[in-house]
C-alpha positions in Angstrom: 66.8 8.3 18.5 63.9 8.6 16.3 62.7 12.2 15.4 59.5 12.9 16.3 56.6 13.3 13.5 55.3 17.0 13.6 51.9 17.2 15.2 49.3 20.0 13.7 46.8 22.0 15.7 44.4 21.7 13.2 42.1 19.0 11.4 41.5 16.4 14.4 45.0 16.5 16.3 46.9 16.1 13.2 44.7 14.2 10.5 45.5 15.7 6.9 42.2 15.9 4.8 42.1 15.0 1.3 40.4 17.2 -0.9 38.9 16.2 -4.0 39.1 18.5 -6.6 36.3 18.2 -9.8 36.1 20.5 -13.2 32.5 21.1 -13.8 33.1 23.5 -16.4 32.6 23.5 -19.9 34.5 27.2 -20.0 38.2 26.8 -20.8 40.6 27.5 -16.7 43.5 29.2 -18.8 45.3 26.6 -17.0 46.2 22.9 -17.1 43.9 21.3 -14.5 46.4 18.6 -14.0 49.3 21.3 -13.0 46.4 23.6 -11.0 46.4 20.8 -8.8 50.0 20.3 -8.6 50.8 24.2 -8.1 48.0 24.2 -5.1 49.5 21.5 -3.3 53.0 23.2 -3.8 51.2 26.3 -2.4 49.4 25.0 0.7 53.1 22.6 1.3 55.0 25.5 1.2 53.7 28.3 1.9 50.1 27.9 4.1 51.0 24.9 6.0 54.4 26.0 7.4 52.1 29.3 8.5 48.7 28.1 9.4 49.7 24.3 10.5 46.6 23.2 7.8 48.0 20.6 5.7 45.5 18.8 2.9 46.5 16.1 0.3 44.7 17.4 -2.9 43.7 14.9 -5.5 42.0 15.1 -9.1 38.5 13.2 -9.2 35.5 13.0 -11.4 33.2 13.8 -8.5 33.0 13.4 -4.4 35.3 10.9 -2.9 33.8 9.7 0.3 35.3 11.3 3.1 37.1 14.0 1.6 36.8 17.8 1.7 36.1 18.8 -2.3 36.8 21.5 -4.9 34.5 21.9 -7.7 35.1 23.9 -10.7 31.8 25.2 -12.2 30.7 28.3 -15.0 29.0 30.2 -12.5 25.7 29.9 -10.3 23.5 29.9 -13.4 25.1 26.3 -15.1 22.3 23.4 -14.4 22.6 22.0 -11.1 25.4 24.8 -9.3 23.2 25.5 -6.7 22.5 22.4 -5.9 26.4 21.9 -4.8 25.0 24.1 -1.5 27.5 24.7 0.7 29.1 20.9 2.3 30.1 17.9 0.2 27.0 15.2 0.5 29.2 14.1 3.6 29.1 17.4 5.9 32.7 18.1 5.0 33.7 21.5 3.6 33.8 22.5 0.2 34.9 25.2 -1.9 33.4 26.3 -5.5 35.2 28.2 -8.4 33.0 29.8 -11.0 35.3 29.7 -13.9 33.4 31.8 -16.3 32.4 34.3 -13.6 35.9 34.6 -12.8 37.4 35.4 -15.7 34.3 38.0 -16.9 35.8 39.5 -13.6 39.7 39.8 -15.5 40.3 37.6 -12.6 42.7 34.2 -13.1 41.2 30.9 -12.3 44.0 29.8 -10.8 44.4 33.1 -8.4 40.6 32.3 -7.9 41.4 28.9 -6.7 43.9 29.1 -4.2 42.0 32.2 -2.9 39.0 29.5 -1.6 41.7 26.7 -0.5 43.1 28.8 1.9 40.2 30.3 3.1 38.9 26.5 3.8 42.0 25.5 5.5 42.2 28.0 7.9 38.2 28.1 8.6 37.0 25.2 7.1 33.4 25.7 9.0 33.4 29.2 8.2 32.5 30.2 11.5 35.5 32.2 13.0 35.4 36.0 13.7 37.8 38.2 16.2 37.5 41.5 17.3 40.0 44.3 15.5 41.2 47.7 16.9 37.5 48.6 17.8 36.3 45.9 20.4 32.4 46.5 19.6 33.4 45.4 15.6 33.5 42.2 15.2 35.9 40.9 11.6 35.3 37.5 9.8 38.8 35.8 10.1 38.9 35.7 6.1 42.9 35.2 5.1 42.7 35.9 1.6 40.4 38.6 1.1 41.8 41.4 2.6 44.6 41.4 0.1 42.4 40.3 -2.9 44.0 40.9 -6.2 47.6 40.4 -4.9 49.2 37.0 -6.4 52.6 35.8 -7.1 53.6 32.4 -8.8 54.2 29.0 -7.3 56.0 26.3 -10.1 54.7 28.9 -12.4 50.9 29.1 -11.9 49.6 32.5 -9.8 48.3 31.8 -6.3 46.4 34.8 -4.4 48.7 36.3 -1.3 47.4 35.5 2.2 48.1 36.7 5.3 49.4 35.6 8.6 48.0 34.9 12.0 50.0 37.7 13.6 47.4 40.1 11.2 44.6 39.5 13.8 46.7 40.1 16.7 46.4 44.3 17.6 49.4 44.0 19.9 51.7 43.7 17.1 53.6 46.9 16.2 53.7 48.5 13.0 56.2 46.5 10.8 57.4 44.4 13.8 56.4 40.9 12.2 55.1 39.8 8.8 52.0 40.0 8.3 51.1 38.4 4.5 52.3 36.1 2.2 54.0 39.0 -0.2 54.8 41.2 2.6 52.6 44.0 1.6 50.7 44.5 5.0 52.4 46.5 7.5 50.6 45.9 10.1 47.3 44.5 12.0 43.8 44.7 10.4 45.3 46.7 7.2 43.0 46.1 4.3 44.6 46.7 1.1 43.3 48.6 -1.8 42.1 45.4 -3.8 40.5 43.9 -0.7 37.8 43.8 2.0 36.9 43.2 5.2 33.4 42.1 5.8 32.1 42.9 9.5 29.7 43.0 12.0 29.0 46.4 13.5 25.5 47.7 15.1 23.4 44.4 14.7 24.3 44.1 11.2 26.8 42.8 8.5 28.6 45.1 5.8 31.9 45.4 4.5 34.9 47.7 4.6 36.7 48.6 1.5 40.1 50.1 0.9 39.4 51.6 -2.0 36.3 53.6 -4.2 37.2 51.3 -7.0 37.1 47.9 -4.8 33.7 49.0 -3.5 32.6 49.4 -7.2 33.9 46.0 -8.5 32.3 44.5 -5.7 29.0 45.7 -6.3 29.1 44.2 -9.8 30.6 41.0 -8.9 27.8 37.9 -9.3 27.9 36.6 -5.4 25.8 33.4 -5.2 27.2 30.3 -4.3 30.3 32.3 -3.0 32.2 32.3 0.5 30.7 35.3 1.9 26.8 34.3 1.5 27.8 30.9 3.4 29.0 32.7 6.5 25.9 34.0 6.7 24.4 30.9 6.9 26.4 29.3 8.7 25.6 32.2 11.6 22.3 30.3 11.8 23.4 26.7 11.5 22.1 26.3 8.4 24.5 24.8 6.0 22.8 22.4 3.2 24.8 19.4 2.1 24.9 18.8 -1.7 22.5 17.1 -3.9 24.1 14.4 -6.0 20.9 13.0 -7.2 19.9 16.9 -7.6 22.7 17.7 -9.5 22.9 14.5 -11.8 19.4 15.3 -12.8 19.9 18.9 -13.4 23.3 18.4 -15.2 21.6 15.9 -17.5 19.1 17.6 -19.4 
């Protein structure tokens, strides 16, 4: 008897998406694109699918493939045509940006960068899920990476950020009880750790919570356009902008 193929929750009873992933960036990654590509796909095989049921087939391109999810590596929001990217791929599909120089004037990897917005994709690609926490009248964005920003460990070599588990959105679970990240440095539900955040929506209006004085300062000096948060927010109000190739060709071209 035949075993049966695993079904996945996610992505369309079981569809896989590709994602293609792009280097825009004249700034050096500190890492071989070639094997940043092969270490993500090791990291989303075995550690974020097994755990989130969102498997992706990541592949090196020059540009958009039609029909895939992409990843595009770019300096930062100021490079000719970055903002053009918007938010979706020219499709409507998700995408995630890396600003390679922005990271690293952060003493941030690229790589750590990178894996940080692949899982956040996988597990809300349309960056519209939120859950309540311990206080029912807060509401969280169900962000899996950032609440233990600046925690990484290696996969085939190459640093990919921690993430944590579903059972960190679920209050019922006890102290210790079940894992909660990637690492295992979350003891227990809603516990932000004192690299991360946890943006929210209290009293009509969004902020974010912060572990730490030195988080909250880093924060406020990090360069935020183009990035994950600021999409949520449009995404709230349906209002999403595909990219630009025509846009972006021009702009890059000059």
């Amino acid at each position: 008897m035949r075993a049966a193929r695993p079904k996945f929750g996610a992505f369309n009873q079981g569809g896989v998406p590709t994602i293609a992933c792009f280097n825009r960036a004249s700034t050096p990654l500190g890492v071989d694109f070639d094997a940043l590509i092969a270490a993500m796909q090791a990291f989303v095989d075995r550690c974020v699918m097994p755990v989130w049921g969102t498997p992706a087939k990541l592949v090196k391109s020059k540009g958009y493939v039609k029909g895939a999810w992409a990843m595009v590596f770019l300096d930062n929001a100021d490079q000719p045509g970055a903002l053009a990217y918007h938010d979706l791929t020219p499709d409507g599909l998700p995408q995630s940006k890396v600003f390679v120089k922005t990271t690293l004037d952060n003493h941030d990897l690229v790589s750590v960068s990178a894996s940080h917005e692949l899982v956040e994709m996988l597990v809300d690609p349309a960056i519209n899920i939120m859950t309540t926490g311990p206080d029912p009248k807060v509401i969280c964005r169900y962000e899996s990476a950032d609440l233990v920003e600046q925690l990484s460990f290696k996969v085939d070599g190459i640093p990919m950020t921690d993430f944590v588990y579903p059972a960190y959105f679920e209050v019922f679970h006890k102290a210790g009880s079940v894992r909660f990240d990637q690492m295992k440095k979350v003891s227990k539900p809603f516990q932000i750790l004192s690299g991360g955040y946890q943006i929210i929506f209290k009293n009509g209006k969004w902020s974010q919570i912060f572990a730490s004085i030195s988080k909250k300062k880093r924060f406020g000096r990090e360069d935020r356009r183009g990035h994950r948060s600021e999409q949520r927010l449009r995404a709230a109000k349906n209002k999403l902008k595909r990219a630009d190739p025509g846009t972006i060709a021009r702009l890059e071209h000059r």
